[in-house]
C-alpha positions, 0 to 999 in steps of 0.5 A, spaced: 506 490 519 503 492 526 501 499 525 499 505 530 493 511 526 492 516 530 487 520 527 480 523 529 476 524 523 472 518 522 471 518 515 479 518 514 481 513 520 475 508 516 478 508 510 485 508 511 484 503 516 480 498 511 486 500 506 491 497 511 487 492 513 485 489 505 493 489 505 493 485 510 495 489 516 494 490 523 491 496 526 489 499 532 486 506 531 485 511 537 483 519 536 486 522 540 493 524 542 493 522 550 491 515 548 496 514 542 501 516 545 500 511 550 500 506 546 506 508 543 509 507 549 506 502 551 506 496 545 510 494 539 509 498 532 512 498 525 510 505 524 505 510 526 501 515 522 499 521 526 494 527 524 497 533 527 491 536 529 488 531 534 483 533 541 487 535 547 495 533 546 496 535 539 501 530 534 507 534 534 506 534 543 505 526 541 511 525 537 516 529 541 514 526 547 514 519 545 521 521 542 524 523 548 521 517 552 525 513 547 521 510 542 523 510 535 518 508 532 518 510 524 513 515 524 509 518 519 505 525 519 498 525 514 495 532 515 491 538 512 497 542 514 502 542 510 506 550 509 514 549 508 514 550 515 509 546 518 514 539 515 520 543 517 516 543 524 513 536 523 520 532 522 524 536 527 518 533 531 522 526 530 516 524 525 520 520 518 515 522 513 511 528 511 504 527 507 499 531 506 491 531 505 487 529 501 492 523 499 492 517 495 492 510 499 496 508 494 501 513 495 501 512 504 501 505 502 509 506 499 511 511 504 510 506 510 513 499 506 519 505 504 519 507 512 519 498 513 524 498 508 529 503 511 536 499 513 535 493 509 539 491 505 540 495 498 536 490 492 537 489 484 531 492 480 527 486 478 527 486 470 525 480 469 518 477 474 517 469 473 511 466 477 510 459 474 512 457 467 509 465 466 515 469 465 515 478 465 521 482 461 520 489 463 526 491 459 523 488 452 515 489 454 514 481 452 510 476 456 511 468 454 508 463 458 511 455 457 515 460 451 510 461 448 509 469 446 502 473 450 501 479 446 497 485 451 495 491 450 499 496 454 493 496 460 494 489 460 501 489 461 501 494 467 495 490 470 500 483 470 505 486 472 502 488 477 499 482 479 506 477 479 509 483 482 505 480 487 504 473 486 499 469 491 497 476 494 489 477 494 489 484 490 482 488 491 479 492 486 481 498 490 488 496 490 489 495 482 484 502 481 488 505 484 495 501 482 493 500 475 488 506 472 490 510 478 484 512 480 482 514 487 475 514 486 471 508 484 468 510 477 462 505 478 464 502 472 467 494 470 473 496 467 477 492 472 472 486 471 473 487 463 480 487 464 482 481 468 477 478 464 481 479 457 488 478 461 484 470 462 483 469 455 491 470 453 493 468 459 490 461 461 485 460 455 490 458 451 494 453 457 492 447 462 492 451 469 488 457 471 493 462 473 488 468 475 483 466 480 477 470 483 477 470 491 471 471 492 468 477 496 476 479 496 480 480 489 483 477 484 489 473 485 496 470 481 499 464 482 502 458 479 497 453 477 497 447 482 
């Protein structure tokens, strides 16, 4: 996605901006309300996020402008001002969505692919997630690879999951803390490390192509051994 943040704490717009780009997005950052909307108005967005309290032209000013200029971009309010009629006040400004600080990443992160989402075709819930010879049954809670049975812990079966539900996709240790553990802090620990570790001794070890592979600097990620 290509997406607009118009924010002016620094601290909020360099976190989010980095979660966004880990996922692989590209941002343009402004911290004010005259500059957001003139890139609102003047380029090509998936979705804006907004902070309602901006210096000068606030963001519910922003939104209603750009709306009655004609842009329809989806957009998404994240602010500290969260009262029943602020949200009111926020979408009848024309914004989509509503989230309030302090916020999980992992949580704006669904609310922007549900806005990309919005007029796609309805999909079946996948019950069955297959990358390779490696096979998931989400109804049954069992894991086999080549047909043979892996048996995980409840915690390594959510981590795999999560990594075939995004089979060739660098995921960072943030998204799978967050994700998997959903902790929105960094507990300073290698849990995830210990993890990913055991989750490679059922599920490559025992078989010929490594399937989870360190990216260096990056993350871990899973694919079908080449």
């Amino acid at each position: 996605m290509k997406v607009l943040l118009i924010e002016d704490d620094a601290s909020t717009a360099a976190y989010v901006a980095a979660g966004l780009r880990e996922e692989g997005h590209e941002v343009d950052h402004v911290s004010s309300g005259a500059l957001g909307l003139e890139l609102a108005l003047g380029r090509t967005y998936d979705v804006a996020v907004i902070d309602r309290m901006l210096p000068g032209l606030d963001g519910l000013s922003l939104l209603r402008a750009a709306r009655a200029s004609g842009s329809r971009v989806p957009a998404i309010f994240l602010t500290a001002v969260g009262g029943v009629d602020d949200r009111v006040e926020g979408l009848e400004a024309g914004a989509d969505d509503y989230l309030l600080k302090p916020f999980a990443f992992s949580e704006l992160m669904a609310r922007l692919n549900a806005l990309a989402r919005r007029g796609a075709p309805e999909r079946r819930e996948e019950t069955v997630l297959r990358v390779g010879e490696l096979e998931m049954n989400l109804i049954a809670r069992t894991v086999t690879r080549a047909g043979r049975p892996v048996d995980l812990q409840p915690r390594e079966f959510r981590l795999l999951e999560y990594m075939m539900r995004n089979r060739g996709r660098v995921l960072t240790r943030t998204m799978l803390l967050e994700r998997v553990w959903e902790f929105h802090f960094d507990p300073r620990t290698n849990v995830v490390e210990t993890h990913v570790s055991r989750l490679r001794a059922k599920v490559d070890r025992p078989f010929d192509g490594e399937m989870i592979r360190t990216v260096r600097g990056s993350g871990y990620v899973i694919d079908a051994p080449s």
